[in-house]
C-alpha positions in Angstrom: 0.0 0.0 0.0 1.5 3.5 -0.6 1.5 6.2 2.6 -1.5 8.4 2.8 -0.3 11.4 4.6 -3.2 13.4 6.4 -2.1 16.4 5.2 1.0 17.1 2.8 3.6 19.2 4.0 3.5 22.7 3.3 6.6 23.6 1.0 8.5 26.6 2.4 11.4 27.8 0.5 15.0 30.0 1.2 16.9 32.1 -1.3 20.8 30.7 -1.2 24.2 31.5 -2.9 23.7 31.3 -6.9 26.5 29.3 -8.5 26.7 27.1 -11.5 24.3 24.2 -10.8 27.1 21.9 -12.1 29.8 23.4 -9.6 27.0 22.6 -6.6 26.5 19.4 -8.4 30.3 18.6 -8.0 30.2 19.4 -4.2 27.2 16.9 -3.5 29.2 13.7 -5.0 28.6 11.1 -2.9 25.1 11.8 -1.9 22.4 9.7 -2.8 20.7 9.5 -6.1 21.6 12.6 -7.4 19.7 14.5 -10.3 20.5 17.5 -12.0 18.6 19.0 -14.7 20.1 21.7 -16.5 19.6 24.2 -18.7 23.6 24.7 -19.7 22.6 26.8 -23.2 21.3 29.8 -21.5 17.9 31.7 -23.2 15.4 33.5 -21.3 12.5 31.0 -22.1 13.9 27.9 -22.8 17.1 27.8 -20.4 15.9 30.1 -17.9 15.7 27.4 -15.1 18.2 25.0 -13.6 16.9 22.4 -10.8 19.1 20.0 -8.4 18.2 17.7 -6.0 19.8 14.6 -4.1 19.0 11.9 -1.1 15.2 11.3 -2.4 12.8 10.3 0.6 11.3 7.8 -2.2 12.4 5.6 -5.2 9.9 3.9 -7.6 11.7 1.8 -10.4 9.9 -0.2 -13.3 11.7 -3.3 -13.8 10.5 -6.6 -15.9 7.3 -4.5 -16.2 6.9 -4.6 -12.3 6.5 -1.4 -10.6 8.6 -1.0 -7.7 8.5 1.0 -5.1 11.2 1.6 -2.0 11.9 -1.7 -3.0 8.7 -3.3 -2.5 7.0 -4.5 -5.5 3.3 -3.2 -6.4 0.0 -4.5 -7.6 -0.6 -0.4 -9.2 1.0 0.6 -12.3 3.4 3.1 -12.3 1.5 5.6 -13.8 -1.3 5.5 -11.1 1.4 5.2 -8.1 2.8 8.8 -9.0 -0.9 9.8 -10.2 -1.7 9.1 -6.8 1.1 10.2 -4.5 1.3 13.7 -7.0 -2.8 14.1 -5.7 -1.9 13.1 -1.8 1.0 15.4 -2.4 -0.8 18.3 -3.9 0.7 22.1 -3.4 0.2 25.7 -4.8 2.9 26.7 -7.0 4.9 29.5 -4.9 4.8 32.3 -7.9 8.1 33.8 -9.6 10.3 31.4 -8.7 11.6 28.2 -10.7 8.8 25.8 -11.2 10.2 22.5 -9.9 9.8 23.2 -6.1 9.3 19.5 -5.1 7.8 16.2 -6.3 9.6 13.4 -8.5 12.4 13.7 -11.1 14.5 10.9 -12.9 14.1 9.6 -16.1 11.2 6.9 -18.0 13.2 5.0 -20.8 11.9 4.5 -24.3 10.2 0.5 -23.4 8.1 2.1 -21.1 5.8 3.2 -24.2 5.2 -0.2 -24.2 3.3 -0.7 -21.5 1.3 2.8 -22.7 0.2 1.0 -26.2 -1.9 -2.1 -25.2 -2.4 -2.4 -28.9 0.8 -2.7 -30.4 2.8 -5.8 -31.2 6.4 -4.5 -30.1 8.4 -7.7 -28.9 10.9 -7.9 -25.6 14.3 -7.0 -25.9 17.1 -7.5 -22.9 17.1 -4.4 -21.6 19.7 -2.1 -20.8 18.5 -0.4 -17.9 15.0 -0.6 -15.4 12.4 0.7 -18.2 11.8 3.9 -15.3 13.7 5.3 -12.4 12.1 8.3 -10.6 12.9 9.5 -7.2 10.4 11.7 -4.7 12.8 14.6 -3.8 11.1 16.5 -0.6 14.0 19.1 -0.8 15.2 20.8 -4.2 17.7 23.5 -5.3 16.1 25.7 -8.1 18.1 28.3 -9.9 16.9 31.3 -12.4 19.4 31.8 -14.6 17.9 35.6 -16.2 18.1 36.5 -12.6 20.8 34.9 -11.1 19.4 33.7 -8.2 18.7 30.4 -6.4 16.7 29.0 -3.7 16.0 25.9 -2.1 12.7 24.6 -1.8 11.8 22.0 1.2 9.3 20.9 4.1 11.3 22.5 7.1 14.0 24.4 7.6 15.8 21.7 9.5 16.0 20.1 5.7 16.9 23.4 3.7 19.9 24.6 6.1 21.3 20.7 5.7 21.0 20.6 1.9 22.8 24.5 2.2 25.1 23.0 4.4 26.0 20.3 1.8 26.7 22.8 -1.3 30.0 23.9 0.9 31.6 20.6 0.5 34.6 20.0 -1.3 33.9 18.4 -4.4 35.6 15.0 -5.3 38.2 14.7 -7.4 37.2 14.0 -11.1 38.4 10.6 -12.8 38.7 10.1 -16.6 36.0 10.8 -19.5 37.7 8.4 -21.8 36.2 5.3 -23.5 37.6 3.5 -26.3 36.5 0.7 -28.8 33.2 1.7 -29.6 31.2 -1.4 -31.5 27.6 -0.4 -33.5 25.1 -2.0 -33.7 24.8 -1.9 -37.8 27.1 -1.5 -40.2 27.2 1.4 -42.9 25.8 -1.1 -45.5 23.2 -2.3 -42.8 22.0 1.0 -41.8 21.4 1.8 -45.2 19.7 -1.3 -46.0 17.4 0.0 -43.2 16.7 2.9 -44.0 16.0 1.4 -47.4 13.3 -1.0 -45.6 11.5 1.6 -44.1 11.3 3.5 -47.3 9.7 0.5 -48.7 7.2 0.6 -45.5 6.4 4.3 -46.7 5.4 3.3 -49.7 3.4 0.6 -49.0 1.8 3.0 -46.9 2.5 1.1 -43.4 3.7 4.6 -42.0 4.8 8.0 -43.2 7.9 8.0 -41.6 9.4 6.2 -38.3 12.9 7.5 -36.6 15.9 5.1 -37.3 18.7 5.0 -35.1 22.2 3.1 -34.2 23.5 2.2 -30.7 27.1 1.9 -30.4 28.1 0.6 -27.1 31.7 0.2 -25.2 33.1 -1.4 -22.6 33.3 1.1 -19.3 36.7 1.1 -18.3 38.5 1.4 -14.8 38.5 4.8 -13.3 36.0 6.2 -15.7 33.9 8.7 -14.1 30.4 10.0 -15.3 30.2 13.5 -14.0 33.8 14.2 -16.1 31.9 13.3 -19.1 29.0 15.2 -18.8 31.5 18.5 -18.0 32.9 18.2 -21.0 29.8 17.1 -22.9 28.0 20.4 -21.5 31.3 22.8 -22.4 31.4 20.4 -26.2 27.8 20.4 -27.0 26.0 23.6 -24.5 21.9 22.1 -24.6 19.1 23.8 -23.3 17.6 20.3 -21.6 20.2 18.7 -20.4 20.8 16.0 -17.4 23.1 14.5 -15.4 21.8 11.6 -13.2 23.7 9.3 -10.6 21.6 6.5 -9.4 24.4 3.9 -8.9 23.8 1.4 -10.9 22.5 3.5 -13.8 24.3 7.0 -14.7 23.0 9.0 -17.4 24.7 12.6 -19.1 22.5 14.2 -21.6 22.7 17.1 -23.3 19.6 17.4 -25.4 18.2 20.3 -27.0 14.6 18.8 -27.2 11.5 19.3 -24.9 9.1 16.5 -24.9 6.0 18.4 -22.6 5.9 20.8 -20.1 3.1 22.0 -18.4 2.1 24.3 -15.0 -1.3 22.8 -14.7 -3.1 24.8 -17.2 -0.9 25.4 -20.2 0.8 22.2 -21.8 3.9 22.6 -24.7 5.5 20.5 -27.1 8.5 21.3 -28.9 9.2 18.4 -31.5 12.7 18.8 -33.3 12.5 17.5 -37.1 15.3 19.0 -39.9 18.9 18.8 -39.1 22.3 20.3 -40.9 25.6 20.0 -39.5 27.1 23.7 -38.5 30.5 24.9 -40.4 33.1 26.8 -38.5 32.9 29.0 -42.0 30.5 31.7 -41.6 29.7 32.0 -45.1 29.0 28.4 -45.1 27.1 28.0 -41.9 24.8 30.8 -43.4 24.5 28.8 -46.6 23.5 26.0 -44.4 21.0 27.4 -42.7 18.8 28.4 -46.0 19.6 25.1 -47.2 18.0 23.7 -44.0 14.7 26.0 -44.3 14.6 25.7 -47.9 14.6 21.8 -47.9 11.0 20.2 -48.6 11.8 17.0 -46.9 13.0 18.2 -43.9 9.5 20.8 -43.8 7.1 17.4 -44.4 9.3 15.5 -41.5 8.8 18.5 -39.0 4.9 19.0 -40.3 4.0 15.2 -40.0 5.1 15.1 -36.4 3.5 18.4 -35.5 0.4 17.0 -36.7 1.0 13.6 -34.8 1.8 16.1 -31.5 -1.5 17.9 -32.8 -3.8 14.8 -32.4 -1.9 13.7 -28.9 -2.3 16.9 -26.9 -5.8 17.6 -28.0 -6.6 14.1 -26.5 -5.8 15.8 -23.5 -6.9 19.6 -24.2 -10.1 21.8 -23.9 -11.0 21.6 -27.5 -10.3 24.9 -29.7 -7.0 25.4 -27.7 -4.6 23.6 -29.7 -2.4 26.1 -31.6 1.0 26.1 -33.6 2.5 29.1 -32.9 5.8 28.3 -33.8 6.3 25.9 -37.4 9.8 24.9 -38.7 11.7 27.5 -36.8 15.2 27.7 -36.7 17.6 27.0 -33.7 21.3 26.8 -33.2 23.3 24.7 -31.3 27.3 24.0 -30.6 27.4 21.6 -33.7 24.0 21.0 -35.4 21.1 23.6 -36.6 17.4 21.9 -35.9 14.1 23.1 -37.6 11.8 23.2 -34.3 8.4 23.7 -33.7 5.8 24.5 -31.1 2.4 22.7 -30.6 0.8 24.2 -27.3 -3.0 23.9 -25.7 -4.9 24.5 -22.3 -5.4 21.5 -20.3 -8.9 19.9 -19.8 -10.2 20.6 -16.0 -9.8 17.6 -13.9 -6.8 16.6 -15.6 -3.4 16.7 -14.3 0.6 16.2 -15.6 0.3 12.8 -15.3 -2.3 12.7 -17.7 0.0 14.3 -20.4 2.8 12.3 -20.1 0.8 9.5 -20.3 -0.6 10.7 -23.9 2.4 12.0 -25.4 5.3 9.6 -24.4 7.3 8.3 -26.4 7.6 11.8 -28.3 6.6 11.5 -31.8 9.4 12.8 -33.0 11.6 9.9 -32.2 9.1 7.5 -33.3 7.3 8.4 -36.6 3.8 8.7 -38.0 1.5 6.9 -37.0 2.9 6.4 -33.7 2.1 2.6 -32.8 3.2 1.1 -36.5 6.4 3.6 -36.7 7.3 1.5 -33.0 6.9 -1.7 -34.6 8.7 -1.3 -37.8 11.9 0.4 -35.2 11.9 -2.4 -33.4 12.1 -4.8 -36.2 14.8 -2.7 -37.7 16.6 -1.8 -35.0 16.5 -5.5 -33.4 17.6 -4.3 -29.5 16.3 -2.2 -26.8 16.7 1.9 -26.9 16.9 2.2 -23.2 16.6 5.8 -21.9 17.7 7.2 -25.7 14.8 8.5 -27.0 13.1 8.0 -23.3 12.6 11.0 -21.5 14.0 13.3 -18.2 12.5 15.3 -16.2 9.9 16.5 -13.5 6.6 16.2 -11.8 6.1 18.7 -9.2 3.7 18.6 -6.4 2.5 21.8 -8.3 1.2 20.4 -10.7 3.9 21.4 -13.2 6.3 18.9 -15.3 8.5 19.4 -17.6 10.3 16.4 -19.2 13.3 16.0 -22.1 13.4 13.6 -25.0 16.4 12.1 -24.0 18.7 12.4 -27.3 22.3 13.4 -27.3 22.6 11.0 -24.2 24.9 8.7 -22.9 23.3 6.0 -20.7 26.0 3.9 -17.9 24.8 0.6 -16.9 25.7 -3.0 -16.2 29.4 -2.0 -17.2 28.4 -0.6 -20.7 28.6 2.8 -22.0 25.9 3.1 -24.8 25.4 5.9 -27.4 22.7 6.6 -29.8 21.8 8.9 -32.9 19.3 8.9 -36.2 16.6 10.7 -37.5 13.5 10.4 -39.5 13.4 8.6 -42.6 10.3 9.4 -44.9 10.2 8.7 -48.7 12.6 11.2 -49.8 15.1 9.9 -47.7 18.9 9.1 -49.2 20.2 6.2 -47.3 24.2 7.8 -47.3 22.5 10.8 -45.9 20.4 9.5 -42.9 23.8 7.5 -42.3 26.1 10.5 -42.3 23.5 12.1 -40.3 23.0 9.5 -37.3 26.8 10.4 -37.2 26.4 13.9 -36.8 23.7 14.4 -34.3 26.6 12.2 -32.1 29.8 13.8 -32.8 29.9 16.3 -30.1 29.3 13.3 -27.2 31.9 10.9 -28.7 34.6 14.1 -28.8 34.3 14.4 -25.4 34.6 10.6 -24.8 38.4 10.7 -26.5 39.3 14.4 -25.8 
């Protein structure tokens, strides 16, 4: 049975000393279960918010499609645990300060969409982590980067002054970042084969496009340290949702540029990512680039075939006539690659809560394809193995009501003594199978530099 608390705790909160949140991060090694999600590419709407949090009063895990929780297996799903504990839990969002102010973080990996899809026919694979790890955090460090301030957020003061008390330690000593001898799953003539295949689905008219990727994995060597990878990987490849999560067994560094959903309990976003070129350290070239990129019909149909897809999910879950686009194909920059984003926003349905709109859009559609379901299939066929928390998501669900979650791409995932790496991107029926290879390699390069620099 989960604990029904009488009454939930009133959250209080404390302003505190604003530093980097990966320098506090650095000084809280050696805690328990420690999450950081951070906005490293700085904007005033997008990476306005960093949040950090540590030493969770609760764990539940997904494992073997059992929901676990503080170790105890459950007869509830996952989803209706947290829908549950999030109601028992419930508290008013304290205004004009970052939105994460308590409630659970971690991450849901890609299998977990699974268990969301009672229709489709996607087979087992050996996994490579638990399908969801999210920890209750009572007591969490916010920071707003426009203002440069930070405060923690907690039950009692007792709890904020300890967790203030912790961000003066003296961080650990960092180990190495390197790995070697990374094996892929596919080779350049399989990939492409692929790729051919589910242009050949296309056109049978199975699917309008699904998102093909590669795993390449490694051995984790002696003395490799997690946290030294994702420093570089945040200096390498600056992301506005990025992650770095140490749960022992499984330790994840992300540096993603995608949002999946966020909400504050009345307003729900989407941001699905769909048309990629690599950047050129030429100006003249980058520029050229860039029109190339917004010029290219393919890349438009990818980005408006999942905008439509996010369309249909979020109105499931929306007060009808509230769905709106305000944002198609737009252009952002990152450290090595230019996207073609989009926005797809609308106002929650009363009675309806964050849970609700994970539960609708995850997996995003972006890293799955049109329609949804078949796209899933047809990857795993393809693909042959597990994604694990690529393509999965990070993120929160605050007491608040709020959430906001990842997809988890540009991610490097730590488990069972394997260091595994992912990239791809939509195929549809214009895609050139030398292309989609070339680009799989691409949307990686900035994660496997910082693996051998």
């Amino acid at each position: 049975m989960l604990d029904r608390p009488a009454k939930p705790a009133k959250m209080i909160f404390a302003e505190t000393l604003y530093l980097e949140p990966a320098t506090v991060a650095a000084r809280l090694r050696g805690e328990q279960n420690i999450t950081l999600l951070e906005s490293v590419m700085r904007h005033e709407h997008l990476g306005r918010y960093s949040f950090l949090a540590c030493n969770p009063s609760q764990t539940l895990r997904v494992e073997n499609g059992v929901s676990v929780l503080d170790g105890e297996p459950q007869s509830l799903s996952a989803i209706e645990i947290l829908r549950q504990n999030l109601d028992e839990n419930k508290n008013e969002m304290i205004a004009d300060l970052p939105p994460f102010q308590g409630g659970w973080a971690g991450y849901i990996s890609y299998e977990f969409g699974k268990s969301l899809e009672a229709h489709s026919k996607i087979p087992d694979f050996e996994a490579l982590c638990p399908d969801v790890i999210l920890h209750r955090y009572d007591t969490v460090l916010g920071f707003d980067h426009l203002q440069q301030r930070a405060w923690i957020f907690g039950t009692d003061e007792a709890e904020i002054a300890q967790f203030e008390k912790m961000m003066k330690h003296k961080p650990q000593a960092f180990g190495s970042s390197a790995i070697e001898n990374w094996q892929s799953n596919f080779s350049r003539e399989q990939y492409e084969n692929a790729v051919a295949q589910t242009i050949e689905y296309i056109l049978a008219g199975d699917i309008f496009q699904a998102n093909l990727t590669q795993c390449f994995s490694a051995d984790i060597p002696s003395g490799f340290d997690a946290f030294a990878l994702f420093k570089k990987l945040r200096d390498k490849n600056p992301s506005t949702f990025a992650a770095y999560l140490d749960y022992g067994d499984v330790q994840i560094a992300s540096s993603s540029p995608e949002r999946l959903i966020k909400s504050d309990g009345a307003m729900v976003e989407a941001r699905p990512i769909k048309g990629t070129r690599k950047r050129d350290p030429d100006p003249m070239r980058d520029t050229e680039l860039i029109s190339e990129l917004q010029a290219s019909g393919k890349d438009r149909a990818e980005n408006v075939m999942i905008v439509d897809l996010l369309r249909n999910d979020i109105s499931r879950i929306a007060k009808p006539g509230s769905v709106k686009v305000p944002v198609l194909c737009g252009l952002e920059s990152y450290a090595n690659v230019h996207h073609l984003v989009s926005v797809v926003e609308g106002r929650l349905r009363e009675g309806l809560t964050q849970v609700d709109v994970l539960k609708v859009v995850f997996p995003g559609g972006s890293i799955t394809g049109a329609p949804k379901i078949r796209a899933m299939e047809i990857i795993a066929e393809l693909e042959n193995q597990a994604r694990g928390v690529y393509c999965g998501s990070i993120g929160y669900l605050g007491f608040n009501g709020s959430c906001d979650f990842n997809i988890a791409i540009r991610t490097a995932l730590f488990s069972n003594g394997k260091a595994y790496v992912q990239g791809g991107g939509g195929i549809t029926a214009r895609s050139q199978p030398a292309a989609e290879y070339e680009e799989s390699l691409t949307k990686i390069a900035r994660i496997m530099e910082a693996f051998y620099s």
